[in-house]
C-alpha positions in Angstrom: 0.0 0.0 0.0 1.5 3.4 -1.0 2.1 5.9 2.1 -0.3 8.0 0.4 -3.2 6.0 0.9 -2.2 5.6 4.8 -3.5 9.4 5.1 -7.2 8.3 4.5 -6.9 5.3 7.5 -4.8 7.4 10.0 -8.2 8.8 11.6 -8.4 5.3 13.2 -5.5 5.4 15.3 -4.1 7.1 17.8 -0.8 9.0 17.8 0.5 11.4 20.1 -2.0 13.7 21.9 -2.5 17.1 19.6 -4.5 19.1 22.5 -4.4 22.9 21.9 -2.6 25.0 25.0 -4.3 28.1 25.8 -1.3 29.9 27.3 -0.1 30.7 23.7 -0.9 33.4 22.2 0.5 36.4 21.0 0.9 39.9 22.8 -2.6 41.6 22.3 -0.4 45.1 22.5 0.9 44.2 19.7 -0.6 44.9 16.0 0.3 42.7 13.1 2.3 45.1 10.9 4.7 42.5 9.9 5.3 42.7 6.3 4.0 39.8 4.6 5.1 41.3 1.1 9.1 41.6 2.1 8.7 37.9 3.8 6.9 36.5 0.6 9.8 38.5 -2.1 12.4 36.6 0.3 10.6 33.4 0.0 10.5 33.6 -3.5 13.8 35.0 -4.6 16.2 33.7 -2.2 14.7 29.9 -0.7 11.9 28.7 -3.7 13.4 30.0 -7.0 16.9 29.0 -6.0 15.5 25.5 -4.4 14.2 24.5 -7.8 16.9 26.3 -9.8 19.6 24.0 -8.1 17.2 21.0 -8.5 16.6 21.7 -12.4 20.0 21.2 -12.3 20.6 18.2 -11.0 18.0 16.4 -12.7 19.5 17.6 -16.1 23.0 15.9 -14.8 21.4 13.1 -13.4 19.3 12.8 -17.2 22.6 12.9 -19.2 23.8 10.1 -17.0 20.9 8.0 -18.1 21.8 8.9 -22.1 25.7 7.8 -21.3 24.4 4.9 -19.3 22.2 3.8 -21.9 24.8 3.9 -24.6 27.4 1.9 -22.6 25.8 -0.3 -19.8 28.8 -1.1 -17.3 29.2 -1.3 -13.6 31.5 1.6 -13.7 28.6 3.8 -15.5 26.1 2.3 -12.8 27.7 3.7 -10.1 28.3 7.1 -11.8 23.9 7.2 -12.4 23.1 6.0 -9.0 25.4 8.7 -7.6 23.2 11.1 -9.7 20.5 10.0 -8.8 21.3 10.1 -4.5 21.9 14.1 -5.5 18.9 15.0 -7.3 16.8 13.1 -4.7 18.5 15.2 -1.9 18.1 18.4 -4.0 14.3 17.4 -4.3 13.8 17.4 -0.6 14.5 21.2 -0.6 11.5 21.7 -3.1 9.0 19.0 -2.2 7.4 21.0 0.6 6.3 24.3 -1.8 3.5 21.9 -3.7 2.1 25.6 -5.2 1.3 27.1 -8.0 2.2 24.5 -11.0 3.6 22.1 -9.0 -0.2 22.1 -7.7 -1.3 21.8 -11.0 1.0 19.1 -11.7 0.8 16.7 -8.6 4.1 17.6 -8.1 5.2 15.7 -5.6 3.4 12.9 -6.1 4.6 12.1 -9.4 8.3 12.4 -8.5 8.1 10.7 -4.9 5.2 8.1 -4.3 6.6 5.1 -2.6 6.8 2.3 -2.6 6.8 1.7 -6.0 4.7 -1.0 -8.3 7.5 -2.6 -9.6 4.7 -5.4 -11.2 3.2 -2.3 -13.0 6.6 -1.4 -14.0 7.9 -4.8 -15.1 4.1 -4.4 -17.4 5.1 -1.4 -18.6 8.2 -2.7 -20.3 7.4 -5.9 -21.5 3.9 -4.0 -23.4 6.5 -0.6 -24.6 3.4 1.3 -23.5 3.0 4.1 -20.6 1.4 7.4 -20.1 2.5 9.3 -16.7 0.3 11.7 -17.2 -2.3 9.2 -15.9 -3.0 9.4 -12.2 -3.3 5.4 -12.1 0.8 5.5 -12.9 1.6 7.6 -10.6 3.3 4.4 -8.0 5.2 3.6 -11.6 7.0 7.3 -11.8 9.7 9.2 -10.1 12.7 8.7 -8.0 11.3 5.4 -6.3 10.7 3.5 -9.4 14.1 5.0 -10.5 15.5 3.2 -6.9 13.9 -0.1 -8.5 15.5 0.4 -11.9 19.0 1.1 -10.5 19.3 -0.9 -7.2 16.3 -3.5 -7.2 17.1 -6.1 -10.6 19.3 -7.9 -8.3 23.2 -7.8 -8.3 25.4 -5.4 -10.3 25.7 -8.0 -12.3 22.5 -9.2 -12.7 21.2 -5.1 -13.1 23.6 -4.6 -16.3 22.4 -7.6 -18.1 18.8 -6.3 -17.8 20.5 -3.3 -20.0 22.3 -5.4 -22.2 21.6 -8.9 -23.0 17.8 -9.3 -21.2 15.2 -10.1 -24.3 14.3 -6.4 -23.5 17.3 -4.6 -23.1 15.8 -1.9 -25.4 12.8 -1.9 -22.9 14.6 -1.3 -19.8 16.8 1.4 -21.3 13.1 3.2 -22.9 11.5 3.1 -19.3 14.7 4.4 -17.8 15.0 7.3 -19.8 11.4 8.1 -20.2 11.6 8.5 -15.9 14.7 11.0 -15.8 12.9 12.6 -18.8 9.8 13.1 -16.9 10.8 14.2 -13.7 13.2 16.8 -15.7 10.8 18.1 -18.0 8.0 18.4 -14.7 10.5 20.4 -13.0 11.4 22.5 -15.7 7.6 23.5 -16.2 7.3 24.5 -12.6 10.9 26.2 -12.2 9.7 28.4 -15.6 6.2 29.1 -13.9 7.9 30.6 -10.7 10.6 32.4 -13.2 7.6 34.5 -15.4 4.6 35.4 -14.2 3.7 32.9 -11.2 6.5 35.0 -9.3 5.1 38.8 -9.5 1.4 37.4 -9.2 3.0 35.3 -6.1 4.7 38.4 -4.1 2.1 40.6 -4.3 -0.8 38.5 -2.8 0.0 39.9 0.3 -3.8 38.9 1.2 -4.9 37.7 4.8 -7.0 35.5 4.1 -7.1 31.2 2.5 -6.2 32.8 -0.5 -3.3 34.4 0.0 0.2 33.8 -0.8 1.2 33.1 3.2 -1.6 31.0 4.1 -1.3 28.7 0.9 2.5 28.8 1.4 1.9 27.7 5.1 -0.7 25.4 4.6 1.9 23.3 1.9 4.9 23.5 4.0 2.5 22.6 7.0 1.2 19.4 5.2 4.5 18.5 3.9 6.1 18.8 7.2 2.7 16.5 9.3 2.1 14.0 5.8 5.6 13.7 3.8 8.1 14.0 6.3 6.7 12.7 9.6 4.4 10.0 8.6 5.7 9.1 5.2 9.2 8.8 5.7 9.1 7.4 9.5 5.6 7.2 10.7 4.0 4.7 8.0 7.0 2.4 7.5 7.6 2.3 11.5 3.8 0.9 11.4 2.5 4.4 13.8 -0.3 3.8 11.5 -0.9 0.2 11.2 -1.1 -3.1 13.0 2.5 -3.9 12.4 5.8 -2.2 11.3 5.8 -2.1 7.3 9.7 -1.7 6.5 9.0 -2.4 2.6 7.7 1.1 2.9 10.6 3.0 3.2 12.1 5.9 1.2 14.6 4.5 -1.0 13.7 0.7 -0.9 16.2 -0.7 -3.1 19.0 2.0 -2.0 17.8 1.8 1.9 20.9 3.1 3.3 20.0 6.4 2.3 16.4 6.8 3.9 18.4 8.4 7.0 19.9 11.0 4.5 17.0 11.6 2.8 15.1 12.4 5.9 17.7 14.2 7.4 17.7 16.8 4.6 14.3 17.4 4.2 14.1 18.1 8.1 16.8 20.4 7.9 15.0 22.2 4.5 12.1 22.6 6.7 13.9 24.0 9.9 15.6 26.9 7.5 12.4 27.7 5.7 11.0 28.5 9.0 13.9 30.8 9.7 14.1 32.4 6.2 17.6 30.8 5.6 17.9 30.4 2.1 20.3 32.2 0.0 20.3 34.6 2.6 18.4 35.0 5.7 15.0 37.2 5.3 12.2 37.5 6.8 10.5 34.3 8.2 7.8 32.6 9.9 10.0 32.9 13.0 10.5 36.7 12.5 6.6 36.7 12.3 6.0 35.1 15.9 8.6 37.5 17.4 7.2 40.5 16.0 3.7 39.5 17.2 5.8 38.5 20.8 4.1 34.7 20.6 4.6 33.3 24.2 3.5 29.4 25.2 3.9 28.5 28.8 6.4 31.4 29.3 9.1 30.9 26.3 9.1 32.4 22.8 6.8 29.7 20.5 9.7 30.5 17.7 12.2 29.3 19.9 10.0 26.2 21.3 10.1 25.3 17.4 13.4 25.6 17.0 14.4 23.9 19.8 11.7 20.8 18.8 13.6 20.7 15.1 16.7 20.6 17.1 15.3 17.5 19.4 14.2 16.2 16.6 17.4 16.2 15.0 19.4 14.2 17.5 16.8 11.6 17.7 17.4 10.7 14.1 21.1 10.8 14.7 20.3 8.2 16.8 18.7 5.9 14.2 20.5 3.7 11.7 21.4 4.7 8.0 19.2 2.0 6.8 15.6 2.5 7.9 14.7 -1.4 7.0 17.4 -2.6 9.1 16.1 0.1 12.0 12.5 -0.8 11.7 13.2 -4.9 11.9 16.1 -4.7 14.5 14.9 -1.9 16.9 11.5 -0.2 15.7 10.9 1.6 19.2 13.6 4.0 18.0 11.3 4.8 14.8 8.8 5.6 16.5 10.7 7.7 19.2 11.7 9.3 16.4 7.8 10.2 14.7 7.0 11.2 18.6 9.9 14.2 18.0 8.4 15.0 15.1 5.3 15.6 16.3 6.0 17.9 19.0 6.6 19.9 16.3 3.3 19.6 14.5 1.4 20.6 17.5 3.8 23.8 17.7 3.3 24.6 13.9 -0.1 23.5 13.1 -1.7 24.4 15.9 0.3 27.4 18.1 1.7 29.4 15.4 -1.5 29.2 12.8 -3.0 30.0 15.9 -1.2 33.1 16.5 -0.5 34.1 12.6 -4.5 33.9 11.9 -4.4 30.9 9.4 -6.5 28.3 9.3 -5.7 24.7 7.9 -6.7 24.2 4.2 -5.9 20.4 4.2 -8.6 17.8 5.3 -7.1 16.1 8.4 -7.0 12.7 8.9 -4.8 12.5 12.2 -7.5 14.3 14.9 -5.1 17.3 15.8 
């Protein structure tokens, strides 16, 4: 079962308690003249735009590695793609969270990271020579996890360069190849140029409070990102917070499992600067916002109760093995440790801050926060 599917069952169990503390809540002294236009220009020009620019980039490298793969299959030109392919996934944790504007339009996200992939659907794919991504029931056959099958789950090196070479369908495996690095560049180029004409001036200057506006939809995507992608997809689902039993096969990275720890440890740290407006340079942020509305909880800054959580959070992962499947089968309780640390923060974000900032949740929710 993909992770995305968990989202619809999570209602029926129980995580960590969500409850609402009444002691935060910003200084009522205090206006909101915080400039929402400055903090969305910042957002735009020196975290988003950049985030995708760098990204466009490594999926182009990581495409022309597939076309030098394809032309000479060897185990030398394996480990080259698969190298590729371990940077553009850790560049597309820095952009998975602003599911905007085209990348809304596109399914973004989904299309480039639903996992665990259908390798059966892709092994159909290949043998038939007939696929369309654009089709939502393909969308478990796409992206960087059926990539992860293509490159690390044939079997050995060995037994992964004959599928290229000598296998009946060489040409087949090649094809599907291509037609993945293909997609996921040529999706990422559309929503790069969208952010680059006009999506960016009609972006900064919806300065509007309100579900419509540029903060609260900008919230509202990191928000989900941070409660659905990150915690649950890439900890809380596989460590089984959601089911009757652990489900290691749903990892990040499956095939290439020793780098679900990476993986996760950049998107956390993508999160923790966007909420301080560290991007290219540091601007205006959603922790500037709290402190110029003086957001207290129980006594302390709520900016600095969030940062502090991210930092918890942090450590606990150090804690946990590179590969998630040997973490979840050996010692699971440190898994879900682990989603417990994550939550914290989702309670401080999703409830305290939209709280304070005015913005309410845009999402249906599933997990009875």
């Amino acid at each position: 079962m993909k992770f995305w599917k968990f989202y619809l069952l999570a209602a029926l169990f129980v995580g960590v308690s969500c409850g609402t503390d009444d002691s935060t809540e910003p200084d009522t002294t205090t206006n909101d003249n915080f400039d929402r236009g400055a903090m969305l220009v910042h957002w735009a020009d020196n975290i988003i735009i950049p985030a995708y620019t760098s990204f466009e980039v490594q999926t182009s490298l990581f495409d022309e590695a597939v076309t030098q793969f394809n032309i000479s299959p060897s185990i030398n030109e394996l480990t080259l793609l698969r190298q590729r392919w371990i940077e553009a996934y850790k560049s597309f944790q820095k952009v998975s969270m602003f599911e905007i504007g085209k990348a809304e339009t596109l399914n973004y996200r989904n299309r480039l990271n639903v996992y665990p992939t259908n390798t059966q659907e892709i092994q159909g794919f290949i043998t038939e020579g007939i696929w369309n991504f654009e089709l939502p029931s393909t969308i478990d056959a796409q992206g960087f996890p059926a990539i992860d099958y293509m490159l690390n789950g044939l079997g050995t090196d060995e037994e992964i360069i004959v599928h290229y070479t000598t296998n009946s369908n060489a040409d087949g495996y090649k094809t599907y190849l291509k037609s993945l690095s293909q997609t996921i560049k040529n999706l990422t180029s559309q929503v790069l140029t969208d952010w680059n004409t006009s999506f960016r001036d009609t972006y900064v200057s919806n300065t509007s409070s309100s579900a419509s506006g540029a903060v609260d939809q900008t919230v509202n995507a990191y928000i989900f990102y941070y409660e659905k992608g990150l915690r649950a997809g890439k900890i809380g689902i596989p460590a089984g917070v959601f089911s009757s039993n652990p489900l290691p096969e749903n990892v990040e990275a499956l095939y290439k499992s020793d780098i679900s720890k990476l993986l996760l440890e950049e998107a956390l740290q993508a999160t923790r600067n966007f909420f301080n407006g560290n991007g290219t340079t540091t601007g205006p942020s959603l922790k500037a916002y709290l402190d110029a509305l003086n957001v207290v909880k129980n006594g302390s800054d709520l900016s600095t109760l969030i940062n502090n959580q991210f930092a918890t959070a942090s450590n606990q992962i150090e804690t946990l093995s590179n590969n998630f499947v040997e973490q979840i089968t050996q010692d699971n309780p440190q898994m879900t440790t682990t989603f417990d640390e994550l939550q914290r923060n989702v309670i401080l974000i999703k409830v305290d801050m939209l709280q304070a900032l005015s913005i309410n949740v845009n999402y249906v929710d599933a997990d009875g926060d």
